[in-house]
N, C-alpha and C positions, 0 to 999 in steps of 0.2 A: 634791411639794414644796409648802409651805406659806408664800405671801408674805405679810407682815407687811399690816394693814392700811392700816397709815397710810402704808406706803410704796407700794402700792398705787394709792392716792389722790393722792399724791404729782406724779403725773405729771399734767399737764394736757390731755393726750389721753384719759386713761381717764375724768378728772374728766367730759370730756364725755361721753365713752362711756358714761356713770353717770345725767349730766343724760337723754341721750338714753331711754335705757333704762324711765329714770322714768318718761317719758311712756307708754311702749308698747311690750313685747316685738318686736325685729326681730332681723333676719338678718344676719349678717356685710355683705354685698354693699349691706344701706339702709341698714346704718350707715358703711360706709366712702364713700357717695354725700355725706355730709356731714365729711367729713372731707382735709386737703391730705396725707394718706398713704394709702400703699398699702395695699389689701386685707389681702397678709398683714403689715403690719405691725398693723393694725387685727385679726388673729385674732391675734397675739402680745399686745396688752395685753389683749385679752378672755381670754386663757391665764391671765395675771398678776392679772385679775379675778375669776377661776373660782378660783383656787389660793387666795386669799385669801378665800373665801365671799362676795363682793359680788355675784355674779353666779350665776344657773345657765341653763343650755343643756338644752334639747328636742330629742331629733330628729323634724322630722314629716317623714316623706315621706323626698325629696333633702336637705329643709333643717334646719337646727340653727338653733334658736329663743334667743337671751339675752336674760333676764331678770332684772330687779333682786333680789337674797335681801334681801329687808327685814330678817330675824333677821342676815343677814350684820354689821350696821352695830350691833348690839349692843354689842360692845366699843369703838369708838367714842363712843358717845351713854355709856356708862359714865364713859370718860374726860370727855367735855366736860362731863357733868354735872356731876362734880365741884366743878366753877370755876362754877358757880351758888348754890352751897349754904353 
């Protein structure tokens, strides 16, 4: 299934999830260390980050890696740019 981007982003937890991410590829378990939910709620919006191309996941090892899709945020920066021009 394919979530929309902008809804997506929508949510103020993934927004962070996003921020977080930007920084530095982590794990389900460091990213839900900064966060007032639950684990699996924090692998439900990484679901809804993956499904919309914001994100993509590794597995190394036991662990599954997220990371930011920079090309994910294409359609985005198309729309905003717009309102520039």
């Amino acid at each position: 299934m394919t979530i929309d981007t902008f809804q997506a982003i929508a949510d103020p937890n993934r927004r962070h999830l996003l921020e977080e991410l930007r920084r530095r590829p982590q794990t389900v378990n460091e990213l839900a260390a900064g966060l007032p939910i639950s684990r699996p709620a924090v692998s439900q919006h990484l679901k809804a980050l993956l499904d919309s191309g914001l994100v993509t996941a590794e597995n190394r090892g036991t662990s599954r890696i997220y990371a930011v899709r920079t090309d994910g945020f294409m359609h985005i920066n198309l729309w905003v740019d717009q309102f520039w021009s």
